[in-house]
C-alpha positions in Angstrom: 55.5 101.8 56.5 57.8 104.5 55.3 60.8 105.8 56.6 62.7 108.5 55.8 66.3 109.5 57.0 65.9 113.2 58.1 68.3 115.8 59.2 68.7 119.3 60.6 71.5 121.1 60.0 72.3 124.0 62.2 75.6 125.9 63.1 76.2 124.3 66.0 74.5 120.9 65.5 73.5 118.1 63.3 69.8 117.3 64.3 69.1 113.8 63.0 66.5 110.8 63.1 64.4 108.2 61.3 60.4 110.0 60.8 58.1 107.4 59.9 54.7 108.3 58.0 53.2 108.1 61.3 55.3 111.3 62.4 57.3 109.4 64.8 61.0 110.3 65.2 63.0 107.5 65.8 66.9 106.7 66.6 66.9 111.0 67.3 70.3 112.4 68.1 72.9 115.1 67.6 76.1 116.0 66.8 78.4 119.2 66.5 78.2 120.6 63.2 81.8 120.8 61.8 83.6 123.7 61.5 86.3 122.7 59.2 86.2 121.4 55.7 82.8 121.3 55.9 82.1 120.1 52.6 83.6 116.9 53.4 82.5 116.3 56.8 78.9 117.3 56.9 78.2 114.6 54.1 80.6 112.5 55.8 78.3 112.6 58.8 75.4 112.5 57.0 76.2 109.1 55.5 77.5 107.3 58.3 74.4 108.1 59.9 72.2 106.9 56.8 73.9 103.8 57.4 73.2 103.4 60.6 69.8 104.0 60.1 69.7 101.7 57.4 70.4 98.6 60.0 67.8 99.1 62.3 65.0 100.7 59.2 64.1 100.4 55.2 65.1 103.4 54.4 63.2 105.0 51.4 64.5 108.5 50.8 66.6 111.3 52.8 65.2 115.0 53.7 67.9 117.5 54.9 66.4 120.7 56.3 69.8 123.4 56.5 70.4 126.5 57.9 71.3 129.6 54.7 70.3 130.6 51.8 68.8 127.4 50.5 67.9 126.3 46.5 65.5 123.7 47.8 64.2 122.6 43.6 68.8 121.8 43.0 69.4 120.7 46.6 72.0 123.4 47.1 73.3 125.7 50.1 73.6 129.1 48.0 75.0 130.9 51.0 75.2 130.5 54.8 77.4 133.1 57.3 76.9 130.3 60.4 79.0 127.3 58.7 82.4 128.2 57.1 83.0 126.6 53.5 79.6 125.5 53.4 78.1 128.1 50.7 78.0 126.5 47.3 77.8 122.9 48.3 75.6 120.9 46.1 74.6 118.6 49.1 71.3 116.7 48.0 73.8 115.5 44.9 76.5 114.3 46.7 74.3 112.4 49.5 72.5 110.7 46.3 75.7 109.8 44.9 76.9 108.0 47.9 73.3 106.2 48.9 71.6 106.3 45.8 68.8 107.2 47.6 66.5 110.3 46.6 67.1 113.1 48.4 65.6 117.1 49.1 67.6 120.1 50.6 65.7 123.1 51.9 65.8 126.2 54.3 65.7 125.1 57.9 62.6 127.7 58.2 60.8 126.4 55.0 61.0 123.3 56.4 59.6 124.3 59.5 56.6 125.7 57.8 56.1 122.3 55.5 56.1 120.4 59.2 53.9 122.7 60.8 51.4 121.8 57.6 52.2 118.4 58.3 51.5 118.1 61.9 51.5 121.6 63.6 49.2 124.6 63.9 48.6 124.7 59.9 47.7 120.9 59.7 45.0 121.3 56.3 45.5 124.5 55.1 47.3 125.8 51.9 48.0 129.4 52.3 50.3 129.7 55.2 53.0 132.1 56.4 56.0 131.3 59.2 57.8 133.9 61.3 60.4 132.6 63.2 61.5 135.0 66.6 64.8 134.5 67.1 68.2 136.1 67.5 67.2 137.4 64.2 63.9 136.8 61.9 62.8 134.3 59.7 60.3 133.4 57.3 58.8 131.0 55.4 55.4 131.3 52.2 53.3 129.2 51.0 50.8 129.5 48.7 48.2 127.4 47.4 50.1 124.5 49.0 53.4 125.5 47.2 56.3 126.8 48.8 56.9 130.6 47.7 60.6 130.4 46.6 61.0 133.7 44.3 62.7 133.7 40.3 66.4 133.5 42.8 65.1 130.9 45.6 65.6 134.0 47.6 61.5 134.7 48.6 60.7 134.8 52.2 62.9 136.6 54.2 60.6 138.5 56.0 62.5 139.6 58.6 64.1 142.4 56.4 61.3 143.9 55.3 61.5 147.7 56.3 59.0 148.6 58.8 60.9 151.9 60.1 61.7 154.4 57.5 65.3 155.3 57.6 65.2 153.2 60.7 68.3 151.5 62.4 71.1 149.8 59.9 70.9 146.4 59.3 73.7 143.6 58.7 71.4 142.8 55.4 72.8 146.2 54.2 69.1 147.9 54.7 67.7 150.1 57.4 64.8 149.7 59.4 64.9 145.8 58.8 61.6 143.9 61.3 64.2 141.5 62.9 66.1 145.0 64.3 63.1 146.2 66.0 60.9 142.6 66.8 63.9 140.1 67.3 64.3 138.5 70.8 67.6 140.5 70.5 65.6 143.6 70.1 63.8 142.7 72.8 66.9 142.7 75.2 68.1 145.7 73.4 65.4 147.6 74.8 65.4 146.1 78.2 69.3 147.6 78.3 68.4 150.5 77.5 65.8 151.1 79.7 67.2 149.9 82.7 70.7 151.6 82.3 72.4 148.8 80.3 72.7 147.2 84.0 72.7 143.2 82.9 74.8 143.0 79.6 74.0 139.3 79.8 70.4 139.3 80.3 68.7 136.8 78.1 64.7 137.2 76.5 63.9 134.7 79.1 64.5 136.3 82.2 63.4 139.3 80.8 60.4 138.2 80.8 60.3 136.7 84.1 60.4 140.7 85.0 57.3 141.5 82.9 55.4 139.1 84.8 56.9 140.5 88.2 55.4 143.9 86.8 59.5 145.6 86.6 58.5 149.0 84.7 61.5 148.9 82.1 60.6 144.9 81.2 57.2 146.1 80.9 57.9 149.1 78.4 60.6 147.0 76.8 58.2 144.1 76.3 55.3 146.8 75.0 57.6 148.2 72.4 58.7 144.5 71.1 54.8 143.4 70.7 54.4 146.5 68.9 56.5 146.2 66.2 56.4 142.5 66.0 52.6 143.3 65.5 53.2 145.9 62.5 55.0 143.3 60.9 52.3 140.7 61.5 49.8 143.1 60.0 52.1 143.8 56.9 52.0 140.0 56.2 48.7 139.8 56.3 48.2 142.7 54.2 50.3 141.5 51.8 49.7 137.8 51.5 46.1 137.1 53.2 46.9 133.8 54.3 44.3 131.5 56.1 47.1 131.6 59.6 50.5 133.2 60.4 52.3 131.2 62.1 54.4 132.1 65.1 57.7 130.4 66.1 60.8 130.6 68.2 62.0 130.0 71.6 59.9 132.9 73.0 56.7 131.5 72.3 57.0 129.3 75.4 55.5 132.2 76.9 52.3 130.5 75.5 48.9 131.8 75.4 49.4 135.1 77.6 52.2 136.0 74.9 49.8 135.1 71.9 46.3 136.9 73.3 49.0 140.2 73.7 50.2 139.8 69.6 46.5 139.2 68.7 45.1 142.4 71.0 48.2 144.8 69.1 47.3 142.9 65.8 43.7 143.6 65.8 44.0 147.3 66.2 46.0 148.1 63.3 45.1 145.0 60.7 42.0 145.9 58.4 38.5 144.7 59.5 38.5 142.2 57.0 41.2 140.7 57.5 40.6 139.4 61.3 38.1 137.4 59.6 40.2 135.6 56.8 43.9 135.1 58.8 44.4 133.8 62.0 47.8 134.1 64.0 48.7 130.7 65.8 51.7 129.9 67.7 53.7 127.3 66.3 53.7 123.7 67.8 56.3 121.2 66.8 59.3 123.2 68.3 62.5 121.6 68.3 61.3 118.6 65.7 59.7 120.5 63.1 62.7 121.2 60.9 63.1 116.9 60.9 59.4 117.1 60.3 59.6 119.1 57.4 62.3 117.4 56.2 60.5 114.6 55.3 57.7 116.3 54.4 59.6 117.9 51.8 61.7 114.6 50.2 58.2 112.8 50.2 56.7 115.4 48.2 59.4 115.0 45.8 59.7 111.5 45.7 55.5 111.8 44.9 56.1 114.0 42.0 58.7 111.7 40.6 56.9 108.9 40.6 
């Protein structure tokens, strides 16, 4: 049996456990991501935990799935804005250094995707594309069973592609960016606006609590959202044709109700041919698919290595 010592690093928490081949998570835990001299700490934390895991499992390799700007083929953080001192770190060589274990580094969304592939809603396929709804957007590419990385590791940020032409200013630099206008923070932008700005702290939640109580300004709110979180979805498909788009984020609780009213806006602006060939799917693994991926993504490397 193999096990893996996998991590998730966000920038609030450390998200770690043993996966086994199986795609069991065992020994699962958290802890507070550190906010000071990060480059010490987080491996710090890493390896303490490794060793842990090391007493109760035989411990073949380590995957790290991390929040930023991530170059997954060095195992290094090129940038992130969520954990301070942490752009730059070369973390997959200084966890190999101190277990002399093999070890992968990539983009909490990328790793996502690879788990979802693994064990989610893309379990078989090759050409796959993940959009994460969150406070902002994400996005993970694969193609041909290869992660899509781009000549500067940068490919896949699909929440700044430019939907809106001279559109709303983005913290990206752009204008018109798809997370300003299909975000879950979009979608309580609208809400606020449409109801007078009357709950400041209104989450996407309990917004849409109202659209199923039928309140006028969650409905047009909610409308507006699917429609430009549709556009998107059609772009993607457009551009990359792959065999399912994959849809994740806390909003997608909504379930099935939220997915039939993506697919309805979808399929009246996406060309004829395409309904056919790509398939939007809500994503499955949730909270565990960054560890899943995480694994995924060392035991790919480890294969090729060996």
């Amino acid at each position: 049996m193999n096990y893996s010592a996998c991590f998730d690093i966000g920038g609030t928490f450390i998200k770690y456990g043993v996966v086994s081949e199986e795609g069991k998570v065992l020994l699962h835990g958290q802890t507070e991501t550190p906010q000071e001299d990060t480059p010490n700490r987080i491996p710090d934390i890493l390896t303490e935990k490794i060793q842990y895991f090391k007493t109760h499992y035989p411990i073949k390799n380590i995957g790290i799935s991390s929040c930023g700007l991530v170059d997954g083929t060095e195992g290094k953080v090129l940038f992130s804005s969520n954990i301070k001192g942490y752009s730059g770190l070369r973390l997959a060589d200084i966890v190999e250094a101190r277990t002399g274990l093999s070890v992968a580094v990539e983009n909490d969304v990328r790793s996502a995707c690879l788990g979802e592939m693994w064990l989610g809603a893309a379990n078989g396929k090759k050409d796959v594309v993940l959009l994460t709804i969150g406070t902002g957007i994400g996005g993970a590419i694969v193609i041909n069973g290869q992660l899509m990385r781009g000549a500067g590791n940068l490919a896949g940020e699909l929440g700044h592609m430019s939907i809106v032409h001279d559109g709303e200013s983005c913290p990206c630099g752009g204008r018109g960016c798809l997370e300003r206008y299909a975000s879950t923070s979009a979608f309580v932008r609208y809400y606020q606006n449409l109801a007078g700005n009357q709950l400041e702290d209104i989450r996407g939640k309990e917004i849409m609590e109202l659209v199923h109580k039928n309140d006028q300004a969650a409905l047009d709110a909610y409308q507006l959202f699917i429609d430009y979180l549709s556009t998107g979805l059609v772009n993607i498909a457009h551009f990359y044709n792959p065999e399912i788009i994959i849809i994740g984020g806390g909003i997608t609780a909504q379930g099935d109700s939220f997915l039939a009213d993506i697919r309805e806006s979808y399929n009246h602006k996406v060309m004829e041919l395409y309904k056919q060939s790509t398939r939007l799917e809500l994503a499955k693994l949730h909270n565990n698919a960054a560890l899943f991926g995480a694994y995924a993504a060392v035991n790919y490397k480890t294969s090729r290595t060996n």
